[in-house]
C-alpha positions as CSV (number, residue, x, y, z in Angstrom):
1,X,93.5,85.5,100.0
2,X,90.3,83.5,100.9
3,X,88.0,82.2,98.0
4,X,84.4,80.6,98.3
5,X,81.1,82.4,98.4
6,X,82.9,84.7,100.9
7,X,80.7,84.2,104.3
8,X,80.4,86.8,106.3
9,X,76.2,86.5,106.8
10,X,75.5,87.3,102.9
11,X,78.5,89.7,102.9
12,X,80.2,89.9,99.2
13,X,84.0,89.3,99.2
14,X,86.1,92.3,97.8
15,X,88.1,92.3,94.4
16,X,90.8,94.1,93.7
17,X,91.6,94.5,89.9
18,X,95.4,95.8,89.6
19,X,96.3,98.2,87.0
20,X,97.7,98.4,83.8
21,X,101.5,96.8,84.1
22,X,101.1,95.5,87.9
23,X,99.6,92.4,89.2
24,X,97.6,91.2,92.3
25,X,100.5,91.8,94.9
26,X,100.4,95.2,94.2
27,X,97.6,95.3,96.8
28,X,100.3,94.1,99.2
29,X,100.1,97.0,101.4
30,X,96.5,96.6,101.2
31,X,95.5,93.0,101.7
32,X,95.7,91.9,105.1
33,X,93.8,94.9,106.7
34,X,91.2,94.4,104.3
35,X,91.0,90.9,104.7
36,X,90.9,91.0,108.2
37,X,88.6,94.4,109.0
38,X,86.0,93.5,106.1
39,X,83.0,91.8,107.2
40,X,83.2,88.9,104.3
41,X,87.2,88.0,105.5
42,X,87.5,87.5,102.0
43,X,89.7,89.7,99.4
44,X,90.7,88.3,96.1
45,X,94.0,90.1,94.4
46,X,93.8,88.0,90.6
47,X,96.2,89.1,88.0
48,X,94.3,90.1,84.3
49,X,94.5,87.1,81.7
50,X,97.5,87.3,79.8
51,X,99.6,89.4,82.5
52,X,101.4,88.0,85.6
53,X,100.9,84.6,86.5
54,X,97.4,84.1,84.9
55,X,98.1,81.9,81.7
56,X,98.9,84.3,78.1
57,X,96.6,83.3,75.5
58,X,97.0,85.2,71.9
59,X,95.7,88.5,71.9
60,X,92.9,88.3,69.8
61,X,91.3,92.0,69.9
62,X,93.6,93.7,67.7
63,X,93.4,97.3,68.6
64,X,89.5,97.0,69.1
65,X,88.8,99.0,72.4
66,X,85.5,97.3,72.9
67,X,87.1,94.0,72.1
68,X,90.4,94.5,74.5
69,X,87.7,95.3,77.5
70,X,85.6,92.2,76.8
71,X,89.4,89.9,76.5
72,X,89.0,90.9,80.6
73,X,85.8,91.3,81.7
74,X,84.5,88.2,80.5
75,X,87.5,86.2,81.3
76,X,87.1,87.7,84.8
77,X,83.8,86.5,84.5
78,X,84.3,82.9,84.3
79,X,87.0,83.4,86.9
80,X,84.1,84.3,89.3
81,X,82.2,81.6,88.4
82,X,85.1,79.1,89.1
83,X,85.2,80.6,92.5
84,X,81.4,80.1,92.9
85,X,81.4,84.4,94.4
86,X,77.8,84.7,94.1
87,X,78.3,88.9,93.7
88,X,81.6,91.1,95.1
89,X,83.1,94.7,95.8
90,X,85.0,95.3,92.7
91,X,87.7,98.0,93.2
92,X,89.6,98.7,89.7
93,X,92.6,100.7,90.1
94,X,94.0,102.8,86.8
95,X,93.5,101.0,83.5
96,X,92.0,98.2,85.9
97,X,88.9,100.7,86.7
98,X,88.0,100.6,82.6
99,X,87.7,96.8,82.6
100,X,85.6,96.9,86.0
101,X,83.0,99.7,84.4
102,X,82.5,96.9,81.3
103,X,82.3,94.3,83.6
104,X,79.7,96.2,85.7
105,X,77.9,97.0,82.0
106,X,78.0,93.6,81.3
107,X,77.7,92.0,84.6
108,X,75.8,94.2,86.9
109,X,73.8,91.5,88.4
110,X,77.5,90.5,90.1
111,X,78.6,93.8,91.2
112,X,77.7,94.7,95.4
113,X,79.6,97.4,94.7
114,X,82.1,99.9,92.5
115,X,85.4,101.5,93.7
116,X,87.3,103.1,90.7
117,X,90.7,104.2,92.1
118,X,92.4,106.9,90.3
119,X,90.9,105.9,87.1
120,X,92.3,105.4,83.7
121,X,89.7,106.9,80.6
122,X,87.3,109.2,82.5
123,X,87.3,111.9,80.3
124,X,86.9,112.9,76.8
125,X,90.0,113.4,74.4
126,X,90.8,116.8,73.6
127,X,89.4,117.6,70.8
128,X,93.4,117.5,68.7
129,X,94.6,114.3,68.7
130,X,98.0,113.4,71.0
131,X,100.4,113.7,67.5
132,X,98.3,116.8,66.4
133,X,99.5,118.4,69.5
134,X,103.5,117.2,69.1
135,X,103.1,118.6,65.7
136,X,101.8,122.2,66.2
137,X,105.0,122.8,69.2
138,X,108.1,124.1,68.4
139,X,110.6,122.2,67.1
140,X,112.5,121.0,69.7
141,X,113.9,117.4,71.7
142,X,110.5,117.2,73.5
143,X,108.9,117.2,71.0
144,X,110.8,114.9,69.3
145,X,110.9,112.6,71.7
146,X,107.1,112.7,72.2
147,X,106.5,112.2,68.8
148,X,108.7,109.1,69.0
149,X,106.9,107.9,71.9
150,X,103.4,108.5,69.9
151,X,104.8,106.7,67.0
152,X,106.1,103.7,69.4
153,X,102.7,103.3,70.4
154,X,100.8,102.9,67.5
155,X,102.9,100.4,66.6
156,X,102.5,98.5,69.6
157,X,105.2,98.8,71.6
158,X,105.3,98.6,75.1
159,X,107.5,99.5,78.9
160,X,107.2,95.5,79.4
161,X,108.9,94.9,75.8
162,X,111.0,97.7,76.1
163,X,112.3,96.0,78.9
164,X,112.2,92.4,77.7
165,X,114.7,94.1,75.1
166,X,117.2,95.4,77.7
167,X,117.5,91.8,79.0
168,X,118.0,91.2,82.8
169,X,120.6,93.6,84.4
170,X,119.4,97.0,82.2
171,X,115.7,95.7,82.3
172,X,115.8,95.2,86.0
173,X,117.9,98.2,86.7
174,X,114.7,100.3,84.6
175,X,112.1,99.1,87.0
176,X,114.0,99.5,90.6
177,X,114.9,103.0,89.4
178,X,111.5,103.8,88.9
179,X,110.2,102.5,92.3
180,X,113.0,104.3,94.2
181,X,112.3,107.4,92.5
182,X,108.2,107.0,92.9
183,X,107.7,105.6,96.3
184,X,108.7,107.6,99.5
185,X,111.2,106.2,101.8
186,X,108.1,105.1,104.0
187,X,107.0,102.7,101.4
188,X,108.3,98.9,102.5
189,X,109.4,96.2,100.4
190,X,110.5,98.3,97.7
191,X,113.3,96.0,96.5
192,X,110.9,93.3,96.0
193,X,108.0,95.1,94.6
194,X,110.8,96.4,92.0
195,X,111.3,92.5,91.5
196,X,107.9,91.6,91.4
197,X,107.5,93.6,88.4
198,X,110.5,92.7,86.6
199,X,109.5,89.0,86.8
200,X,105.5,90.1,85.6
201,X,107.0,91.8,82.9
202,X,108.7,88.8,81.5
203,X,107.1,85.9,79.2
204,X,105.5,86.2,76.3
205,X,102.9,89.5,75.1
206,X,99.3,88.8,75.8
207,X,97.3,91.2,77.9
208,X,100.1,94.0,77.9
209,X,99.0,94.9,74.3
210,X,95.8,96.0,76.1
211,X,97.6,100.1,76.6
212,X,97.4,100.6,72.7
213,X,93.6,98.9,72.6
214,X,92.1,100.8,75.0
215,X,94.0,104.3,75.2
216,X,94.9,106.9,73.1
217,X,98.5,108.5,72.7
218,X,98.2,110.6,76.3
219,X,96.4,108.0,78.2
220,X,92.3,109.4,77.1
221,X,90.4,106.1,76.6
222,X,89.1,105.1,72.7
223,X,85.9,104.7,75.3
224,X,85.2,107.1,77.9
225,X,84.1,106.3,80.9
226,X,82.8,110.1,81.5
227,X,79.8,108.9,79.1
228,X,78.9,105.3,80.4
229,X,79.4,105.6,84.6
230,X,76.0,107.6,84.4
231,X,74.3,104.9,82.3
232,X,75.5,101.6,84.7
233,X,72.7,100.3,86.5
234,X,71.6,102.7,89.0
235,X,71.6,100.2,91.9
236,X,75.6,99.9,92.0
237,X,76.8,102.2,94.5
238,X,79.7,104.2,93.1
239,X,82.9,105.3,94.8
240,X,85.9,107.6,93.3
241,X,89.1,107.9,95.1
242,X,91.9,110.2,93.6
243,X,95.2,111.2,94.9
244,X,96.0,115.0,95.9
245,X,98.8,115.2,93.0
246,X,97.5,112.0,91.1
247,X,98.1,112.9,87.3
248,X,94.7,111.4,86.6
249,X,92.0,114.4,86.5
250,X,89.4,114.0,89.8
251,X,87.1,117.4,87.3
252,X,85.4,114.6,85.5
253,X,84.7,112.3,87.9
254,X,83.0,115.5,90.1
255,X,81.3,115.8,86.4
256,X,79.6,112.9,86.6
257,X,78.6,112.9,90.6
258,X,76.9,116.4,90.2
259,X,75.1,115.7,86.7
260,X,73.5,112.5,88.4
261,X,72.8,114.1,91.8
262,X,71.1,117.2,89.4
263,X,69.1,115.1,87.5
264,X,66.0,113.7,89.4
265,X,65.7,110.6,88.3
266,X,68.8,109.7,89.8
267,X,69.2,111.9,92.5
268,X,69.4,109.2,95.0
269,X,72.1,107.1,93.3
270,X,75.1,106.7,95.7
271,X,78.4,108.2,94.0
272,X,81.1,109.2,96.2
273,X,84.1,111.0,95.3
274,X,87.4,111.3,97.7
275,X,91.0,112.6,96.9
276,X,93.1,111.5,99.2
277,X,96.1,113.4,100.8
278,X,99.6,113.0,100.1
279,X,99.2,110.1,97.1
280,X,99.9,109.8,93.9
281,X,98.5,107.5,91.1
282,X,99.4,104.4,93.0
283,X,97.5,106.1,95.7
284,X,96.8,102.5,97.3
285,X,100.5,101.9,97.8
286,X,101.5,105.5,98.9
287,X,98.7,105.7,101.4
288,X,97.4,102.3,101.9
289,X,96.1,103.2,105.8
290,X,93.7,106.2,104.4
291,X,92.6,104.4,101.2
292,X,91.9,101.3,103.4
293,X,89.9,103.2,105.8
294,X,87.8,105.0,103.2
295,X,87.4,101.6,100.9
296,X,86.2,99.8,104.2
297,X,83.9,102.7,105.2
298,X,82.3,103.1,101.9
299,X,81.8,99.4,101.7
300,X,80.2,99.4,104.9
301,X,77.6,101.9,104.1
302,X,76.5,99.8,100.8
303,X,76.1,97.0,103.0
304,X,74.1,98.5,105.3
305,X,72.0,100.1,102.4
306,X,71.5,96.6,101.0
307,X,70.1,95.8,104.0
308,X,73.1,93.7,106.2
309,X,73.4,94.2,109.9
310,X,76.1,97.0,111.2
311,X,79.7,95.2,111.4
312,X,82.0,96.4,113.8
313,X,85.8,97.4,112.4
314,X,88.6,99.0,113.3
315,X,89.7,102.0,111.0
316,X,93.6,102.7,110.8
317,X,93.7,105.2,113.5
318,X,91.4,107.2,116.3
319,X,91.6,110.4,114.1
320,X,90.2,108.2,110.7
321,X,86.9,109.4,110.6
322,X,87.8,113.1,111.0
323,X,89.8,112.5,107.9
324,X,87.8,110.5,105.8
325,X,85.2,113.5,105.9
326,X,88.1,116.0,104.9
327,X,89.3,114.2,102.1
328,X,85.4,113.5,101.2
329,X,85.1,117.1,101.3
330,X,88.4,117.6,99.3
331,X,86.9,115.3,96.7
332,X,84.4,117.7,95.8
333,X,85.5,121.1,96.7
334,X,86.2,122.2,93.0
335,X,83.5,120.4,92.0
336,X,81.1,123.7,91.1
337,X,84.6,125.4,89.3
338,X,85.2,122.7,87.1
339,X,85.6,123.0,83.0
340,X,83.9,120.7,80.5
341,X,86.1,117.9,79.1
């Protein structure tokens, strides 16, 4: 919560962009640490225009990749404006970390700071395309099934329509089966994060058709991000953070922090890169106390960078640091072992 030019003695507010499917409250487990342990004691959670409860205009980009990212970063654009945030931490989770690298292309002026959580698009497609792939297996259900599933999406079809289809009980039932299976017992509130996104997923198609716009069949991005991170203004600090058995690939992301740190010209560019321990995808709800502490920590350093005084705050727990610099380390321990992609 908390709007305005986010006080704090010239301290940017942070803003955390949801992924693909989910909406601002996603961040619950998230947003009242941050909001109370950042220096700003501002954090803004706004749903993408045309998902949630942000207003569903006509989707006007087609299946134009470019087009889809601009539909959200501009839009989140003028949203900023609105809230008169002269700059902020932007912290894109998933599908969520595309439209916060074309905002930051667009935008950089407005950008203290990049977090990319378990990123959608990093790297390059293989080289086969997703129904090239389905075609050369054996014939079997799988593959039957994927190829059904490739063919569903370039048509446009998508989880929120499949389960505007099954109406309410089937629909609903979908959804809380997936978060009971996904989230560990530890994870609060599960009922009514299952409801949460039964509710999001209702009303009429506007920014959900973003999946086939700006992905691939297999989740690689029309536009990778493996190619434009490097080329983002140099002065935007840049921080990955990957779960240990997150089905997103942390290899490119490494990619990019050695190639940058190789390259003299922008050897001293700040890029990070953490995998955190026991977390998945949604690494923010599985772990929220270690991707907290690292998301305040790298913050803090920018801040100080840009020249801000020191800010006292509390980390989750008295062993925090000690693991912070493990799953630092973690983040690039493959790093020199890793394949092109």
């Amino acid at each position: 919560g908390g709007g305005g030019g986010g006080g704090g003695g010239g301290a940017s507010p942070i803003v955390l962009w949801h992924g693909y499917g989910q909406g601002g409250a996603s961040w619950w487990r998230n947003l009242p640490t941050l909001a109370m342990q950042h220096r700003a004691g501002s954090v803004l959670a706004p749903d993408w225009l045309g998902c949630g409860g942000s207003s569903r205009p006509a989707w006007t980009p087609g299946d134009d990749g470019e087009a889809a990212e601009d539909f959200f970063a501009d839009s989140f654009e003028q949203w900023r404006a609105q809230q008169g945030l002269e700059r902020m931490h932007v912290v894109g989770h998933s599908m969520g970390a595309i439209i916060a690298v074309r905002y930051a292309e667009k935008y950089p002026e407005r950008v203290s700071s990049l977090v990319l959580a378990s990123p959608a698009g990093v790297p390059h497609p293989p080289s086969e395309s997703f129904q090239d792939r389905i075609n050369n297996q054996p014939l079997s259900l799988r593959r039957e099934i994927f190829r059904t599933v490739g063919n569903a999406w370039d048509s446009g079809y998508t989880p929120q329509f499949a389960s505007r289809l099954f109406g309410g009980w089937l629909g609903r039932s979908m959804i809380q089966g997936y978060v009971n299976r996904r989230f560990h017992e530890s994870v609060t509130n599960k009922p009514e994060f299952a409801e949460y996104m039964y509710q999001h997923w209702q009303g009429q198609a506007s920014g959900e058709l973003a999946l086939q716009a700006m992905l691939s069949p297999g989740a690689f991005a029309k536009r990778p991000l493996i190619d434009r991170i490097p080329e983002l203004n140099p002065k935007i600090p840049i921080t990955f953070i990957y779960g240990d058995r997150d089905w997103m690939d942390i290899r490119p992301a490494q990619r990019i922090k050695r190639r940058l740190a190789q390259d003299p010209v922008s050897a001293d560019r700040v890029v990070r890169c953490f995998e955190l321990e026991e977390a998945g995808h949604q690494l923010m709800i599985d772990q929220p106390d270690s991707f907290n502490d690292i998301l305040l920590k790298a913050i803090h350093e920018d801040e100080v960078a840009m020249g801000l005084r020191p800010h006292k705050f509390e980390l989750s727990s008295p062993s925090s640091l000690e693991a912070i610099m493990r799953m630092e380390a973690a983040g690039m321990k493959n790093a020199h072992q890793t394949s092109e992609a």
